[in-house]
C-alpha positions, 0 to 999 in steps of 0.5 A: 500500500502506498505511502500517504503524506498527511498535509498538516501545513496545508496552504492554498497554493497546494490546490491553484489548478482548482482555484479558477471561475468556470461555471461548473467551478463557481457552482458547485463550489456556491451550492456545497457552501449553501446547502451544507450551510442550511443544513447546519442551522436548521432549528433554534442556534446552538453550538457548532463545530467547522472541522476543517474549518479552512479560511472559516467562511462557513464558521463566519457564517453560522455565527452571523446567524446566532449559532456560537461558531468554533472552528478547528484548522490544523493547518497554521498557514490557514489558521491565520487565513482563518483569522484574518478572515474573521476579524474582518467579518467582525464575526465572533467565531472561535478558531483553534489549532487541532486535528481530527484524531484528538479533538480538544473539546469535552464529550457533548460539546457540539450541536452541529459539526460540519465536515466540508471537504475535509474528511479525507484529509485525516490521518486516521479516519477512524479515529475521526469518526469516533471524535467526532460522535464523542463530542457533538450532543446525543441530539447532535447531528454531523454534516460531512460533505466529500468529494466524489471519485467514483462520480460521472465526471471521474468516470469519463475522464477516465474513460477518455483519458485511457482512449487518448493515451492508446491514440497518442494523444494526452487528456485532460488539456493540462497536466491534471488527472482529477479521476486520481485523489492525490497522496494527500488523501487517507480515504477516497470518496465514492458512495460504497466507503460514504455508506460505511464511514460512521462506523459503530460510532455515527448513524446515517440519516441522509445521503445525496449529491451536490453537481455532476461534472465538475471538473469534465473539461468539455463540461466547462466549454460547453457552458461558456459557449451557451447564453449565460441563461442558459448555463444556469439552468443546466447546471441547476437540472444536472444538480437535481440529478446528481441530488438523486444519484449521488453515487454519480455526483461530483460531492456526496452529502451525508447527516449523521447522528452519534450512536451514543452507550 
């Protein structure tokens, strides 16, 4: 089994090739950002948990909304970005150094924990799993959202990736295979190993997908080509599509809830 590198001094330049304005880009990213959001602040405000919590746009969030917002980045260079980020919001949010294995917080913390894209980042995610019962409340519930490797976009550019290189030819325009969860990852999201990741610690309640095509290159001209009317209402019926079938979309959402003694 190959060696995994856990990235504990994560930056945003790692992922720069992800980081531009096509259209399925700046959709998908808006519509995880939403929905995970609603999710978390259903019902009266209480106290929540960002895990992974990155440049903590989510964590400023919930606390404009009333919720006592905390938010976990091991990371120290996104630690500061989280920071600054904060202060600038003027957003009362609580942001701490600490990773997934070893959560500082006392059992029953937390009525909400929000795991955006960061799950598969953990050392060990089983370790994670169970932290992450042992503090949220015993009506707590966990929302973790993962990127899809097994989704429609993966499997076509797979596809067309073994066609091109049996041509000569290379696929996808730039250097870049998306189809491939780099070293970084310790767990690779499909919906078979979604469907088993709460263990005998966490109790599913919900699945579904966010977007199909995310990163499909072809996808992205396609849109750019259409009137921007247009675009918009593909992206919306491919999104309702991958919400029924998220073994196909591009990021699986799941709600949990703590199987607690």
């Amino acid at each position: 089994m190959p060696q995994i590198a856990v990235d504990l001094d994560y930056d945003l330049e790692e992922d720069k090739g992800l980081l531009h304005q096509s259209l399925p880009h700046v959709f998908f990213l808006d519509r995880v950002q939403a929905v995970t959001r609603d999710i978390v602040v259903q019902g009266l405000p209480g106290r929540v948990l960002d895990l992974g919590a990155g440049l903590a746009f989510q964590a400023v969030a919930f606390s404009k909304r009333g919720w006592e917002s905390w938010g976990l980045e091991p990371s120290p260079a996104m630690l500061y970005h989280a920071r600054r980020n904060a202060r600038g919001s003027r957003a009362d949010v609580a942001l701490v150094q600490g990773v997934a294995e070893r959560l500082p917080f006392p059992d029953d913390s937390f009525d909400r924990l929000l795991c955006q894209g960061s799950f598969d980042h953990f050392a060990d995610p089983s370790a994670s799993v169970s932290e992450i019962a042992r503090v949220l409340k015993p009506q707590g519930r966990a929302i973790i959202a993962i990127a899809n490797y097994d989704s429609l976009s993966c499997r076509l550019g797979k596809a067309i990736a073994h066609v091109a290189h049996t041509c000569g030819r290379s696929f996808p325009p730039e250097p870049y295979r998306y189809w491939v969860p780099p070293r970084t990852h310790t767990f690779r999201g499909d919906y078979q190993s979604v469907q088993k990741l709460g263990g005998s610690c966490l109790e599913m309640e919900r699945c579904f997908g966010i977007s199909l095509l995310w990163l499909f290159p072809y996808w992205a001209g396609l849109l750019e080509r259409l009137p921007r009317s247009l675009a918009d209402t593909l992206l919306r019926l491919v999104d309702r599509v991958a919400y029924r079938l998220p073994v196909l979309a591009d990021m699986i959402i799941t709600t949990w809830r703590p199987r607690k003694p």
